[in-house]
PDB file of the backbone (N, CA, C, O) and the ligand in Angstrom, with CONECT records:
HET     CU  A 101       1
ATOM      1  N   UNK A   1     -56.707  50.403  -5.201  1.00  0.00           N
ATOM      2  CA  UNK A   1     -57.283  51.079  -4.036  1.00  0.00           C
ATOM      3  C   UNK A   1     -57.469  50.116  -2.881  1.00  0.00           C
ATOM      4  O   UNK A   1     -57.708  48.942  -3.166  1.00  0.00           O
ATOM      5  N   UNK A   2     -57.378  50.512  -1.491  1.00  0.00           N
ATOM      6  CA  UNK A   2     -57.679  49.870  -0.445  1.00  0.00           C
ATOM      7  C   UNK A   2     -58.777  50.089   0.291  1.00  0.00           C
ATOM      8  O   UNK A   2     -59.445  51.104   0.095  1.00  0.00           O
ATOM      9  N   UNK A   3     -59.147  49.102   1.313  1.00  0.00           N
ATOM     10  CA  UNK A   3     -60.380  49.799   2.040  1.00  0.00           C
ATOM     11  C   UNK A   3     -60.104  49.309   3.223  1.00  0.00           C
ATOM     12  O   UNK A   3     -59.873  48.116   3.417  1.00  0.00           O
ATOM     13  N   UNK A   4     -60.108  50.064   3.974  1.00  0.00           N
ATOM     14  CA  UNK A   4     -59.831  49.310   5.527  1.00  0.00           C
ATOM     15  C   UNK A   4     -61.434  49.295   6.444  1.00  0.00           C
ATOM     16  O   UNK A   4     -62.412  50.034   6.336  1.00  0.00           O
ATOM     17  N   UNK A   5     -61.188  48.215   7.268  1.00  0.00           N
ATOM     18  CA  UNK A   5     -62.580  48.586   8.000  1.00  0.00           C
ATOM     19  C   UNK A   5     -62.292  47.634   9.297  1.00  0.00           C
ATOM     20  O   UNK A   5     -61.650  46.583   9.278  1.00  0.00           O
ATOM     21  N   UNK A   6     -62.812  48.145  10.243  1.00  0.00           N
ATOM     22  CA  UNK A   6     -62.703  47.500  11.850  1.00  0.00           C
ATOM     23  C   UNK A   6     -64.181  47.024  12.032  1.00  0.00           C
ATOM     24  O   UNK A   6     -65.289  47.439  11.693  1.00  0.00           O
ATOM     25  N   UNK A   7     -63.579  45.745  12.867  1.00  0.00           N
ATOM     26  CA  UNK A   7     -64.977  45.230  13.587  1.00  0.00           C
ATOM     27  C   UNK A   7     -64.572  44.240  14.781  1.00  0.00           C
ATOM     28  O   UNK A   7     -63.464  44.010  15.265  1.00  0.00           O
ATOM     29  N   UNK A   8     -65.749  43.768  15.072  1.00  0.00           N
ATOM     30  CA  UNK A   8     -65.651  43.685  16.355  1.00  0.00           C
ATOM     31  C   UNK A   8     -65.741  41.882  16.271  1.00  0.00           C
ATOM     32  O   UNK A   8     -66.188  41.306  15.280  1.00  0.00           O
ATOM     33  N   UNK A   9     -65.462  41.492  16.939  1.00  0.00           N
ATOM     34  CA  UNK A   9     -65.250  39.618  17.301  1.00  0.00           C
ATOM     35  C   UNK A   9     -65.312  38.617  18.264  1.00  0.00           C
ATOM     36  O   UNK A   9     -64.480  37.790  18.636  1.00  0.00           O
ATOM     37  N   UNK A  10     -66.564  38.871  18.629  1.00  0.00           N
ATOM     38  CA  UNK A  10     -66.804  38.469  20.074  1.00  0.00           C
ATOM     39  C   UNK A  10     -66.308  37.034  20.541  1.00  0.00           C
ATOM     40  O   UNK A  10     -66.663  36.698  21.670  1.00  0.00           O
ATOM     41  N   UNK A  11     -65.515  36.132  19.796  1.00  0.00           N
ATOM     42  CA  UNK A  11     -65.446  35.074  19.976  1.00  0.00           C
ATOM     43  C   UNK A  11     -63.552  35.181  20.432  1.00  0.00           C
ATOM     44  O   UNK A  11     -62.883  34.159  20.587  1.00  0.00           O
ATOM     45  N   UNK A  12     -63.306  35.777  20.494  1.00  0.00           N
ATOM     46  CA  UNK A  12     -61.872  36.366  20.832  1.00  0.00           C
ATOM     47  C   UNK A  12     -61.693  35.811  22.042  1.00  0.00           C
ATOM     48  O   UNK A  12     -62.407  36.444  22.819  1.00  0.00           O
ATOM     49  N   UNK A  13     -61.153  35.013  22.575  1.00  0.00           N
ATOM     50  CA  UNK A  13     -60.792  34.943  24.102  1.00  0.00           C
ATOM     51  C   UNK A  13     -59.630  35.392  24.498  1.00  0.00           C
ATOM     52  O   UNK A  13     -59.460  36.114  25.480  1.00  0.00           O
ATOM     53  N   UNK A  14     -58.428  34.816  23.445  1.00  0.00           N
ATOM     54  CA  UNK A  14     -57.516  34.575  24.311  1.00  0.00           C
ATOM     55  C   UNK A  14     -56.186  34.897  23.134  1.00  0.00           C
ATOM     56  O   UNK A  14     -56.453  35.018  21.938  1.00  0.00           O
ATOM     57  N   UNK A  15     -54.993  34.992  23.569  1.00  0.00           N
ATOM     58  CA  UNK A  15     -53.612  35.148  22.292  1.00  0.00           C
ATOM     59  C   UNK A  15     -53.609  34.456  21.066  1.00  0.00           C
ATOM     60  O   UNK A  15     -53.143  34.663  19.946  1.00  0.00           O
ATOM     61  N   UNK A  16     -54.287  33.545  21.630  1.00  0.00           N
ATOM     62  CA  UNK A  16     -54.423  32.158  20.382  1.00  0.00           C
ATOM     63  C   UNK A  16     -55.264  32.524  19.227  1.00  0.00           C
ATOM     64  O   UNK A  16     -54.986  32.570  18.029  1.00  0.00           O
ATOM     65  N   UNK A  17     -56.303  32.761  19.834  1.00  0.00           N
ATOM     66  CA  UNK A  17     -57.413  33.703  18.793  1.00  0.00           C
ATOM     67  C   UNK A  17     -57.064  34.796  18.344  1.00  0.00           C
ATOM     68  O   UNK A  17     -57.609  34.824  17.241  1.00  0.00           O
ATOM     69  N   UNK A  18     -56.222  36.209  18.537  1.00  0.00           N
ATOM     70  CA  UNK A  18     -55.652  36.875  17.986  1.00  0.00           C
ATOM     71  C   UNK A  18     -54.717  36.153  16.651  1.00  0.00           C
ATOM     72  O   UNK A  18     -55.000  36.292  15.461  1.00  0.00           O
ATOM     73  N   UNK A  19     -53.787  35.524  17.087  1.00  0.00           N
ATOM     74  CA  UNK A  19     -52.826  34.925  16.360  1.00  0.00           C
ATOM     75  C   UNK A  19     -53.604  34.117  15.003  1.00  0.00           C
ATOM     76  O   UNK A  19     -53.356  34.300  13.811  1.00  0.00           O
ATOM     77  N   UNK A  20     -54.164  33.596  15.337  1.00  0.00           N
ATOM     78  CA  UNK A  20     -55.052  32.422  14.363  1.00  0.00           C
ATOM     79  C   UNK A  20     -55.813  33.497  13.344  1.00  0.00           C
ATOM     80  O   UNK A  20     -55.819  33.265  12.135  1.00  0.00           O
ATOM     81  N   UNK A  21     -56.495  34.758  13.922  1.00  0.00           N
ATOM     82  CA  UNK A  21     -57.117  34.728  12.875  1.00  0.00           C
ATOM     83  C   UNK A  21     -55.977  36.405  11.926  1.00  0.00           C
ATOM     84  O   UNK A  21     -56.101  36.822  10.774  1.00  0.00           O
ATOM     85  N   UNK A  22     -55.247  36.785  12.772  1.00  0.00           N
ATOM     86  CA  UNK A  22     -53.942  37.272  12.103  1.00  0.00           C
ATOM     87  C   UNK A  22     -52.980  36.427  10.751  1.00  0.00           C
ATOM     88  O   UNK A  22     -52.532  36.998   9.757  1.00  0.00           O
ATOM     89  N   UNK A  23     -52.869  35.200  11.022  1.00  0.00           N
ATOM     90  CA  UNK A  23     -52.599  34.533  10.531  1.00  0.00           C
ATOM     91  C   UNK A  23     -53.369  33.916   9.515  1.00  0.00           C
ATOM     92  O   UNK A  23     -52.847  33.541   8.465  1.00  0.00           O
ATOM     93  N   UNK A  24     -54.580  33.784   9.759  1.00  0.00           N
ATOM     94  CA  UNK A  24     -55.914  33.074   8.573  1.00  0.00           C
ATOM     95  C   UNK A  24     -55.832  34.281   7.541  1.00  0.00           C
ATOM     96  O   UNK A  24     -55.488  34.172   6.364  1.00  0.00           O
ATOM     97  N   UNK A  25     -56.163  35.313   8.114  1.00  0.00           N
ATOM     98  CA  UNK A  25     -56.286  36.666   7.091  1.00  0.00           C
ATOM     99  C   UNK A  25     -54.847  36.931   6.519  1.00  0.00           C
ATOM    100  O   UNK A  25     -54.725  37.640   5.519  1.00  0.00           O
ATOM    101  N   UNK A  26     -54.245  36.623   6.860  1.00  0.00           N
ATOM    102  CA  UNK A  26     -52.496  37.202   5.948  1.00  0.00           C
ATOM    103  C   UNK A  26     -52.879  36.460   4.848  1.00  0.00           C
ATOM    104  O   UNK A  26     -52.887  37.018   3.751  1.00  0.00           O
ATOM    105  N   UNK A  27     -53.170  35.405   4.940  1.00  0.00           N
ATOM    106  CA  UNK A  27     -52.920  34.380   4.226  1.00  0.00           C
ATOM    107  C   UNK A  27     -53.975  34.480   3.030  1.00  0.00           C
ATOM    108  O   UNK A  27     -54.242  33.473   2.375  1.00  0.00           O
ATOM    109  N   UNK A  28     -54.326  35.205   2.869  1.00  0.00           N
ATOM    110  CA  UNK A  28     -55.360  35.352   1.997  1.00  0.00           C
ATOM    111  C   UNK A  28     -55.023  36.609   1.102  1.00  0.00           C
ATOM    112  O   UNK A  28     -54.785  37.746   1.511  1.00  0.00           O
ATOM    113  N   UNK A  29     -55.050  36.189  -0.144  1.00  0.00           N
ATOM    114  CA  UNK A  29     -54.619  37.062  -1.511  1.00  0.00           C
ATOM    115  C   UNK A  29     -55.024  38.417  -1.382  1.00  0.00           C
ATOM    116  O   UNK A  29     -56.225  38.488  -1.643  1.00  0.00           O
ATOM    117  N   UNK A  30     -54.574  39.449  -1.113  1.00  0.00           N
ATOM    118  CA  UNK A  30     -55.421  40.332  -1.481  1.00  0.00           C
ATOM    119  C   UNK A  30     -55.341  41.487  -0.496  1.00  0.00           C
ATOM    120  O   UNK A  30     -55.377  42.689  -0.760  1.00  0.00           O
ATOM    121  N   UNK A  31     -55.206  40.790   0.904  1.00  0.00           N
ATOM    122  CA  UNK A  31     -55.357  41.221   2.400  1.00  0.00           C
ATOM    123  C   UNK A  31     -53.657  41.927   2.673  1.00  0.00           C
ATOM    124  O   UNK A  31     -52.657  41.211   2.623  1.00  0.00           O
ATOM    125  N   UNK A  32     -53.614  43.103   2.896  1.00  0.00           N
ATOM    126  CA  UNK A  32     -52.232  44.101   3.156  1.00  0.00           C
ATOM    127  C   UNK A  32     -52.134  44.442   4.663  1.00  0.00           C
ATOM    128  O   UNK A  32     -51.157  44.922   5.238  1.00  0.00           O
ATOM    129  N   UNK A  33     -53.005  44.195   5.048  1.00  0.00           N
ATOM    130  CA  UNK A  33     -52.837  44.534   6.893  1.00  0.00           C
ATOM    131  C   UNK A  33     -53.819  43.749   7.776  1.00  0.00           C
ATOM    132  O   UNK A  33     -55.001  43.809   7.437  1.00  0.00           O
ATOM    133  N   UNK A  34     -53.501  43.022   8.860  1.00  0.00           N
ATOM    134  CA  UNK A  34     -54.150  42.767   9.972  1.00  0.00           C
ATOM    135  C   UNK A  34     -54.016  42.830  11.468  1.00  0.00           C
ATOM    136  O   UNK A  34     -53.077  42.254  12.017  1.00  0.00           O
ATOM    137  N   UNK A  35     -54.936  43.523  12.171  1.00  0.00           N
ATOM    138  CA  UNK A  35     -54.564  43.293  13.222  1.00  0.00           C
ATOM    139  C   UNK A  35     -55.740  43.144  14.237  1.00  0.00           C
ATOM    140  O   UNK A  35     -56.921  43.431  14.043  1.00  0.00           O
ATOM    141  N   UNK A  36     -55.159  42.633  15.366  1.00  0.00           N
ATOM    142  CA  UNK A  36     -56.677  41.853  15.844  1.00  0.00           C
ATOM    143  C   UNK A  36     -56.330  42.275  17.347  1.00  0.00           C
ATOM    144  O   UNK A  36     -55.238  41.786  17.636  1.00  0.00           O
ATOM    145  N   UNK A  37     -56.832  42.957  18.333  1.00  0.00           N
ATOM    146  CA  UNK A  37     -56.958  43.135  19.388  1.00  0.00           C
ATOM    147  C   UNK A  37     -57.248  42.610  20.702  1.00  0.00           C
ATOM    148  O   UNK A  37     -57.943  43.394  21.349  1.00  0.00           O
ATOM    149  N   UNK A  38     -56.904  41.386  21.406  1.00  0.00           N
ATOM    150  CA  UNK A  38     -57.348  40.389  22.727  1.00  0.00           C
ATOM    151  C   UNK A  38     -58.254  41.433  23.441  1.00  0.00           C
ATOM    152  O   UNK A  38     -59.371  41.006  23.150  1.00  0.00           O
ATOM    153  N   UNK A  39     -58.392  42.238  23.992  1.00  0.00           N
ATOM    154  CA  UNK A  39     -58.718  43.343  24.763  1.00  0.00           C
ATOM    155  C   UNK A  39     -59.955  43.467  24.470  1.00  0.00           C
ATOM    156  O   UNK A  39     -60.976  42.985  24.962  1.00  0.00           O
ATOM    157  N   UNK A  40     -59.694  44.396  23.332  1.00  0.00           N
ATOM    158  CA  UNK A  40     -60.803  45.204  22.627  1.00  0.00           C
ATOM    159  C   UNK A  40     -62.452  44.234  21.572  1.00  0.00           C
ATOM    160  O   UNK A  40     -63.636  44.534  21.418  1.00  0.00           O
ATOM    161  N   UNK A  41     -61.458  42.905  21.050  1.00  0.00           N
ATOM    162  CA  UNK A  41     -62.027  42.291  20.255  1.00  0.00           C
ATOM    163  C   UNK A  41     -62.115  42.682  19.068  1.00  0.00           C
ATOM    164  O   UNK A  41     -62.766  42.032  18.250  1.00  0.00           O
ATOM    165  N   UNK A  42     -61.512  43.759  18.760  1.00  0.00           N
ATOM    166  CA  UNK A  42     -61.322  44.264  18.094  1.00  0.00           C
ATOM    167  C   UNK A  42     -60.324  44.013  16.237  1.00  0.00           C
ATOM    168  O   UNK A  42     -59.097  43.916  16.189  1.00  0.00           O
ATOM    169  N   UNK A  43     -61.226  43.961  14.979  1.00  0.00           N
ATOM    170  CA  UNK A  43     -60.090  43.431  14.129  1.00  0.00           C
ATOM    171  C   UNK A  43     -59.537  44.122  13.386  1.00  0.00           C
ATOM    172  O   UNK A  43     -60.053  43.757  12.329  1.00  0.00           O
ATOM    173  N   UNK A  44     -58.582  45.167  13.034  1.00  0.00           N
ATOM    174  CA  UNK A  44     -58.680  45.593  11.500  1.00  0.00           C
ATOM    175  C   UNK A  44     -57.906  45.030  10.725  1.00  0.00           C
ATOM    176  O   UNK A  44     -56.855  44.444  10.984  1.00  0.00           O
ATOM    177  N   UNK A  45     -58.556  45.244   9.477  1.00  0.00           N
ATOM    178  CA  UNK A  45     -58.273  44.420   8.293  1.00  0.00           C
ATOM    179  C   UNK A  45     -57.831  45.823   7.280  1.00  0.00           C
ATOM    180  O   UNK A  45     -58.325  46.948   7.350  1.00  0.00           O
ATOM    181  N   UNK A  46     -56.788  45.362   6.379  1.00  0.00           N
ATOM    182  CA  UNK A  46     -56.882  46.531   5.059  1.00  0.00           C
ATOM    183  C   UNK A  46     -56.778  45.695   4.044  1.00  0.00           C
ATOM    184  O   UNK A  46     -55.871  44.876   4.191  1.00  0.00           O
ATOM    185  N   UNK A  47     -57.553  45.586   2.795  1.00  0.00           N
ATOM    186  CA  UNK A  47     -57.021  45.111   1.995  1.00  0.00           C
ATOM    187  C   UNK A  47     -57.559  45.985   0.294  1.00  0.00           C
ATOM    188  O   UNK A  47     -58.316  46.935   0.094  1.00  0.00           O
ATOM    189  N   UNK A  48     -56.513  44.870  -0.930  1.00  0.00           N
ATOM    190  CA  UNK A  48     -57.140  45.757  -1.539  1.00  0.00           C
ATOM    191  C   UNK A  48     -57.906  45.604  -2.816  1.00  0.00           C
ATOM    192  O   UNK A  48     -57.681  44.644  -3.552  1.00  0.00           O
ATOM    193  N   UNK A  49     -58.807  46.516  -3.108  1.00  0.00           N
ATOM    194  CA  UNK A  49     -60.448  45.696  -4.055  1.00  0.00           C
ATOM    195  C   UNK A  49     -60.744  45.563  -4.995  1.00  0.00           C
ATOM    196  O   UNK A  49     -61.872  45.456  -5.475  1.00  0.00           O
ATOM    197  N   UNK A  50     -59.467  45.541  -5.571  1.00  0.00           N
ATOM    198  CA  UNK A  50     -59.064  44.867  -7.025  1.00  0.00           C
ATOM    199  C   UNK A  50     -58.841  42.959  -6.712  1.00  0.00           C
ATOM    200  O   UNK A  50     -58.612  42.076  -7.539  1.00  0.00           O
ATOM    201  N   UNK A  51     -58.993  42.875  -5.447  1.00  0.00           N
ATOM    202  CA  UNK A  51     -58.323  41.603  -5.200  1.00  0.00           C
ATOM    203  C   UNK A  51     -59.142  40.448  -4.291  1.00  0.00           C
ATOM    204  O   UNK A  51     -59.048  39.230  -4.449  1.00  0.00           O
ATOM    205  N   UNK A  52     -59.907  41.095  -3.373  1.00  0.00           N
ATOM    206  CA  UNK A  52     -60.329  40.482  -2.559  1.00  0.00           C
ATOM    207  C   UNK A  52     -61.580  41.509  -2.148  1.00  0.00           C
ATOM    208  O   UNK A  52     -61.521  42.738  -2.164  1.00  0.00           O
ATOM    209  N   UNK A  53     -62.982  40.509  -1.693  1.00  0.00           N
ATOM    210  CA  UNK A  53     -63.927  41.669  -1.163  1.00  0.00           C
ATOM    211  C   UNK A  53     -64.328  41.635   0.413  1.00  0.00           C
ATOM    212  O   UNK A  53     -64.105  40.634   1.093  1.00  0.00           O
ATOM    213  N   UNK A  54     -64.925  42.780   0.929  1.00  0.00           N
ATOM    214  CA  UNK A  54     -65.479  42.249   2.338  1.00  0.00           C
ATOM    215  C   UNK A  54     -65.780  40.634   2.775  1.00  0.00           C
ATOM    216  O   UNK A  54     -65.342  39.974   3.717  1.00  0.00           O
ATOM    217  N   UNK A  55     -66.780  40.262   1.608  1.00  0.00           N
ATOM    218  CA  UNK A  55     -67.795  39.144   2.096  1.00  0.00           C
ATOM    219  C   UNK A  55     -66.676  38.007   1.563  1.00  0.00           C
ATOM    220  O   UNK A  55     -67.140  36.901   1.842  1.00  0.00           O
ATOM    221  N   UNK A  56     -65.371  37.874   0.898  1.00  0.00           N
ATOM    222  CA  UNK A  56     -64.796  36.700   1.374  1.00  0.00           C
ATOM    223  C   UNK A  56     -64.010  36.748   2.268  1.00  0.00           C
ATOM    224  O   UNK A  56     -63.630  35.634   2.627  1.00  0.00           O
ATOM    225  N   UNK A  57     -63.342  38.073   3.110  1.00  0.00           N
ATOM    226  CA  UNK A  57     -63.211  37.863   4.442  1.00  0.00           C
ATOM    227  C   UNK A  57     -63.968  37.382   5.491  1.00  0.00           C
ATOM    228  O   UNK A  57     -63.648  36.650   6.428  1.00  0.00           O
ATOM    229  N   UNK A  58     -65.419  38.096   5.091  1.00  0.00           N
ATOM    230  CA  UNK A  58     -66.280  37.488   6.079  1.00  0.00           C
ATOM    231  C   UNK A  58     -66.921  35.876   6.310  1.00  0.00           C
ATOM    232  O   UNK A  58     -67.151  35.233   7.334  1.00  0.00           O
ATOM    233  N   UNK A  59     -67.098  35.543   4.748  1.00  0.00           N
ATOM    234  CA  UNK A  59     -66.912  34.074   4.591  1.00  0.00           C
ATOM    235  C   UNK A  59     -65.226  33.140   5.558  1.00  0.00           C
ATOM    236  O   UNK A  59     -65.173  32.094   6.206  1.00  0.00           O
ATOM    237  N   UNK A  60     -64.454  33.870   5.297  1.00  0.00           N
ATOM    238  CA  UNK A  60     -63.246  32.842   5.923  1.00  0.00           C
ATOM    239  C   UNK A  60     -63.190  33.036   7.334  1.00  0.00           C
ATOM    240  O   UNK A  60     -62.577  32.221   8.023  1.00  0.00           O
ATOM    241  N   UNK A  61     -63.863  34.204   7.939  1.00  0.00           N
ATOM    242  CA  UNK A  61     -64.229  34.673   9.356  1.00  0.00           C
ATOM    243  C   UNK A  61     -65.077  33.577   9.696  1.00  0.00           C
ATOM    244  O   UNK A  61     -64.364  32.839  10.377  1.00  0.00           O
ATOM    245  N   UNK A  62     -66.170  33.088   9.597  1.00  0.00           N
ATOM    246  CA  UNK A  62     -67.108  32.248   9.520  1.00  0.00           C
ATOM    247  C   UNK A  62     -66.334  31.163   9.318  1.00  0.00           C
ATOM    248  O   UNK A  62     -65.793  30.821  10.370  1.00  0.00           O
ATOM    249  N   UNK A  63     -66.057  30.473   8.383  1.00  0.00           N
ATOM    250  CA  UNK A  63     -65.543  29.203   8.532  1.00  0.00           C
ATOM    251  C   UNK A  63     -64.425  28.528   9.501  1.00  0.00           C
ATOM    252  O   UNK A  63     -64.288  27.324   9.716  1.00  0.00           O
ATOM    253  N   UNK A  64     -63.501  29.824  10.143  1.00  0.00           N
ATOM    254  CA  UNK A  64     -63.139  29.552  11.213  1.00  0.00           C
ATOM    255  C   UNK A  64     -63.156  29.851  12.575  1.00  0.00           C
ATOM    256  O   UNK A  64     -62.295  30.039  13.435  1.00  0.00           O
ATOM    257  N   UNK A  65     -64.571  29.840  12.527  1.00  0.00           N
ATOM    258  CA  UNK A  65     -65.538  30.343  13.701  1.00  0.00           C
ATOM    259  C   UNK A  65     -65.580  31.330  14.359  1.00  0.00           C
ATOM    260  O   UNK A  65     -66.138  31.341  15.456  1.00  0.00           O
ATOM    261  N   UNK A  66     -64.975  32.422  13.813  1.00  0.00           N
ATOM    262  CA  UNK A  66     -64.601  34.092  14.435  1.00  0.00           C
ATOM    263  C   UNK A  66     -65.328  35.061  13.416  1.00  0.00           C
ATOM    264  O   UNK A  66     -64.702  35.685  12.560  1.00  0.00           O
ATOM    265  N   UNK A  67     -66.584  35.131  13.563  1.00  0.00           N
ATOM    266  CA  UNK A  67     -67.768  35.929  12.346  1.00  0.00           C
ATOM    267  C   UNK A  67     -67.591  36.965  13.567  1.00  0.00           C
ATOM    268  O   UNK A  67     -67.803  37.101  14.772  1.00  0.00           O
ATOM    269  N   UNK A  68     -67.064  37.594  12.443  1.00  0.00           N
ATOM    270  CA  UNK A  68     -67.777  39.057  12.820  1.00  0.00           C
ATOM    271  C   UNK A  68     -69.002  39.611  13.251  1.00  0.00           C
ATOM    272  O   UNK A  68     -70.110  39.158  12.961  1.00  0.00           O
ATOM    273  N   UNK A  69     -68.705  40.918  14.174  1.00  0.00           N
ATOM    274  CA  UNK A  69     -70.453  41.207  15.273  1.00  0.00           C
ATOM    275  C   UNK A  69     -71.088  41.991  13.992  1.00  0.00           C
ATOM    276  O   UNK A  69     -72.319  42.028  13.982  1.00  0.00           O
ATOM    277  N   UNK A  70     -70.445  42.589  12.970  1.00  0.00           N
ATOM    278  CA  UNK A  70     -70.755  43.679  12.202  1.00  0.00           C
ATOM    279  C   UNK A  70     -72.012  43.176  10.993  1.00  0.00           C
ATOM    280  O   UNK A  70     -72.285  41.976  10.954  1.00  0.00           O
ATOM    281  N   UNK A  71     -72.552  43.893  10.284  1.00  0.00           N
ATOM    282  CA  UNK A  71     -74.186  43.138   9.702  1.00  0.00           C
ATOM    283  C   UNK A  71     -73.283  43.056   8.184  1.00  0.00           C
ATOM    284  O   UNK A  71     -73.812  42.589   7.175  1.00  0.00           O
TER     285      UNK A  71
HETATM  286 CU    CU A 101     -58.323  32.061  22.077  1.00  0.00          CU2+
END
């Protein structure tokens, strides 16, 4: 099963930051879709939960300084 969920990323400036954290999240076991919005700030993620959970996306969000606005 998958779970998708959007949030928001206030630390977004610029293409680079899209790309980086498109790229951080592929890269991670588990994770089937990303996409990250310059504009909007916007991220969605799908992945699936046999494999990977919210809070170690949100952990690798955090460690490369793009934490999510979401609680
Ligand atoms: Cu940037």
């Amino acid at each position: 099963m998958t779970t998708t969920r959007t949030f928001r990323v206030p630390n977004i400036s610029c293409a680079h930051c899209v790309h980086t954290i498109e790229r951080e999240l592929s890269a991670l076991k588990g994770i089937t879709s990303v996409h990250a919005d310059q504009a909007s700030q916007l991220v969605t993620v799908e992945w699936q939960e046999s494999q990977i959970t919210w809070e170690d996306i949100r952990a690798l969000l955090q460690e490369i300084n793009y934490p999510p606005e979401t609680a």
